[in-house]
N, C-alpha and C positions, 0 to 999 in steps of 0.2 A: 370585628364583626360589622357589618352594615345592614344596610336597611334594617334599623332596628331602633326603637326605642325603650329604655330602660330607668326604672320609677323604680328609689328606695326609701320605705321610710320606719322608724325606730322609733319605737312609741315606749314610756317608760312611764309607769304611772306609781307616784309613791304617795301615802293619806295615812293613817291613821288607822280605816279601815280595808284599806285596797295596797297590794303593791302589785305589780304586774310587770312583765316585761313581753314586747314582741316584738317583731321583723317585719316588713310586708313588702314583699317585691314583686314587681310586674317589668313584665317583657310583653314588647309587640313585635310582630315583624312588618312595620312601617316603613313604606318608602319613603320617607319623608321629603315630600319635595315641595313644600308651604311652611310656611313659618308667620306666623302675626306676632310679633313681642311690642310691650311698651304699656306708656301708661294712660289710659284712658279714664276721664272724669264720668264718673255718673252721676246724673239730675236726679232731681225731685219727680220727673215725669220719665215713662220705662219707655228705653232706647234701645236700638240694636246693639250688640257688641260688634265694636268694628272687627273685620278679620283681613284687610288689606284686599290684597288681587286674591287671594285664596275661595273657592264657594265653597257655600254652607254644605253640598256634599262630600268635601275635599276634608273637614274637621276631622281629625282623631282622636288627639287627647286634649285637655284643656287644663292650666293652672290660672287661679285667681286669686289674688292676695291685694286685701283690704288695707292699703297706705295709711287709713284713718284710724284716729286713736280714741275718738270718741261717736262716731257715726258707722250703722250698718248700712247694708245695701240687701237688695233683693234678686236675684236671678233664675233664671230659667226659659226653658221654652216656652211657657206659657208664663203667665206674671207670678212671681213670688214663691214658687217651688221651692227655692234655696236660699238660707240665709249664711250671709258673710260678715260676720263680727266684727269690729274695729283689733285689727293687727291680723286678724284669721289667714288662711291660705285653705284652697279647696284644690284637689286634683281629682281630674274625673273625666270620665271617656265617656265621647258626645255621640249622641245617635245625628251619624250624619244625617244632612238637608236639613235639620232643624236651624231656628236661627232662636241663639241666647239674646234672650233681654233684660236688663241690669238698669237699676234702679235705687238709690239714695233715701234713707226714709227721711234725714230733714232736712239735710245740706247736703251740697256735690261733697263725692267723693273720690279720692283719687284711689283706682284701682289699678295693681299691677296685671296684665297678659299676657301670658304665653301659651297659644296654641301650635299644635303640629299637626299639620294635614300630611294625609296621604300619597 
């Protein structure tokens, strides 16, 4: 299959008073012809996320995972919408043109991304 992007994730919740099990799959039909991967530091002060040659209307889908084991960070389109735990990972499909910006609340952060434009 091509032009296509394909997101699986297995959520398995065991407690004491919870057990749960799900699946959650997502397909797009993505051309994908952008790609940003890698690891960018995020400051103390809110920065773009870089996306390479790709434009902010080109974004599709986004993963972000938190390298840091003891510092979060903040991101969104506007400042602080979303937060990213130390070890967390986030996947999420971006309203093109926007531009994410990411932010450390006390030390840089190393974060992993990988976006796939259209």
């Amino acid at each position: 299959m091509s032009d296509q992007i394909i997101a699986n994730l297995n959520l398995n919740v065991q407690s004491t008073r919870l057990t749960d099990s799900k699946q959650f799959n997502f397909t797009d039909l993505l051309a994908a012809q952008f790609m940003a991967s890698g690891i960018q530091v995020a400051t103390t002060a809110y920065a773009a996320l870089t996306i390479g040659d790709m434009a902010s209307t080109d974004i599709g889908v986004m993963v972000l995972q938190n390298l840091d084991t003891n510092n979060y960070c903040l991101y969104g389109s506007t400042l602080g919408e979303f937060k990213l735990d130390p070890g967390d990972f986030h996947f999420v499909r971006v309203n093109p043109g926007k531009t994410i910006q990411i932010m450390a609340n006390t030390a840089n952060v190393k974060v992993y991304k990988y976006i796939v434009g259209k």
